[in-house]
C-alpha positions as semicolon CSV with decimal commas, in nm:
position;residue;x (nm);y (nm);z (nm)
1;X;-1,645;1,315;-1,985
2;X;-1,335;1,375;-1,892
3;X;-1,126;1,470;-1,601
4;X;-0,782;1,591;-1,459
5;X;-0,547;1,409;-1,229
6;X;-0,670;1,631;-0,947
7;X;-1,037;1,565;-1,021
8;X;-1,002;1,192;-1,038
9;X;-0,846;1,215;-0,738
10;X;-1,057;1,414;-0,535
11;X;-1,298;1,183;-0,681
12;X;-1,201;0,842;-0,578
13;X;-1,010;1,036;-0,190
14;X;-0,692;0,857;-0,322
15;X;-0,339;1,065;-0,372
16;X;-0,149;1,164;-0,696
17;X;0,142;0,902;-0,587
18;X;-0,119;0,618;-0,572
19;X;-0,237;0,662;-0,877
20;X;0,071;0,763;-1,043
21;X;0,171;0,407;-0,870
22;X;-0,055;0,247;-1,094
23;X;0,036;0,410;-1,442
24;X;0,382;0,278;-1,298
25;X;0,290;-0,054;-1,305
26;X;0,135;-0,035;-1,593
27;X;-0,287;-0,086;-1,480
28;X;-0,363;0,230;-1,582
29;X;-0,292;0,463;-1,870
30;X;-0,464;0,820;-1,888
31;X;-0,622;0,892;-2,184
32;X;-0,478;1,243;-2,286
33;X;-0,329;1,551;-2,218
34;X;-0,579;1,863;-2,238
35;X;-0,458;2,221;-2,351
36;X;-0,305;2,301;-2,020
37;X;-0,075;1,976;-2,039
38;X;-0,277;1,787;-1,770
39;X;-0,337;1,452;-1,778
40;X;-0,707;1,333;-1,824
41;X;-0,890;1,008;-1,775
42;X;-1,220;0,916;-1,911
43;X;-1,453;0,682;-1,681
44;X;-1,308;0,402;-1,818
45;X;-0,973;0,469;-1,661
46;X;-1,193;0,588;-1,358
47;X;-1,334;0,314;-1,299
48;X;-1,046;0,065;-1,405
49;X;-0,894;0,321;-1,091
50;X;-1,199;0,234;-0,905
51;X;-1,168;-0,205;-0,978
52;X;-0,785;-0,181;-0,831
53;X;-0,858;0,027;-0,564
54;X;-1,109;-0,255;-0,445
55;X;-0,857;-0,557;-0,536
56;X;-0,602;-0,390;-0,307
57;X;-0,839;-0,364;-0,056
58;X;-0,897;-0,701;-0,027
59;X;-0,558;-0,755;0,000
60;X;-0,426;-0,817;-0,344
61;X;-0,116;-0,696;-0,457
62;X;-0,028;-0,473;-0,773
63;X;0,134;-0,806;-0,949
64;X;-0,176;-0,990;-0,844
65;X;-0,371;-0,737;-0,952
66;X;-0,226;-0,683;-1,331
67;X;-0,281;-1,071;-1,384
68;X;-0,631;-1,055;-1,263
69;X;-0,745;-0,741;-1,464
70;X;-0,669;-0,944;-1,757
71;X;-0,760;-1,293;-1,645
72;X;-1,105;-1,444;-1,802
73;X;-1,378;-1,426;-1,582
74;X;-1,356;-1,785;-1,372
75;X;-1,007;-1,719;-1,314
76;X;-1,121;-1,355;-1,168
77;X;-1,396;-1,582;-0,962
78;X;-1,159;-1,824;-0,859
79;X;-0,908;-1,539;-0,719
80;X;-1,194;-1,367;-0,561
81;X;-1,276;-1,667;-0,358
82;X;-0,997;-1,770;-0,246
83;X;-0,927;-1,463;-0,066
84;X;-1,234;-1,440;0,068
85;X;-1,194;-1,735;0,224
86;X;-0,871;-1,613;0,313
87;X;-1,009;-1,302;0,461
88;X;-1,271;-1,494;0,662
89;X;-0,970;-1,695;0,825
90;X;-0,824;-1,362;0,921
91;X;-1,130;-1,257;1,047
92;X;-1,215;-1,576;1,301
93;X;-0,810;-1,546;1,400
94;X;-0,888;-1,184;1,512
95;X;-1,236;-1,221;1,651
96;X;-1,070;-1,520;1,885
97;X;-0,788;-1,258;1,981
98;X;-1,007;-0,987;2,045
99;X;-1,175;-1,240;2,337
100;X;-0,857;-1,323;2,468
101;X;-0,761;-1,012;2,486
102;X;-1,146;-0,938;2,664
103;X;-1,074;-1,220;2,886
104;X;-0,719;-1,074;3,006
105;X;-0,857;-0,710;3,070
106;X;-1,166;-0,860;3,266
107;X;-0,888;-1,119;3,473
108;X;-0,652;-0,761;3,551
């Protein structure tokens, strides 16, 4: 099935610009135009949406993220945990500021 701009992005709670952002950079394409001139997508393009919403989440950027949709599958694995690990890093570093920051407030 499939569906307009609008309904994609009510959809997915991302904005016409993001998405637009992608078809910029060339991740996504929609798949036609129905009667009305708006652009559709079919849940291929959805979910392709869906896949660089998530890589962005964890921090990836669009660049990144065109090489990686078409990488084979250990390269996407490799990627993957690497910045998980990088991620994890991030997360001790702000864990360990969150107790100083405990510490401070409890010292004031």
């Amino acid at each position: 099935m499939q569906q307009t701009l609008r309904q994609v992005c009510a959809q997915l709670e991302l904005s016409r610009r993001v998405i637009q952002g992608y078809e910029n950079a060339g991740l996504v394409a929609p798949s036609g135009r129905n009667k009305y001139g708006h652009l559709l997508y079919d849940e291929t393009e959805v979910e392709q949406i869906r896949l660089i919403r998530f890589y962005q989440q964890l921090g990836f950027q669009l660049k990144e993220i065109k090489s990686l949709l078409d990488a084979p599958t250990c390269e996407k694995k490799t990627a993957l945990q690497i910045q998980i690990e990088k991620l994890e890093r991030q997360h001790s570093q702000l864990h360990e500021l969150i107790q100083q920051a405990k510490t401070y407030i409890a010292a004031l």
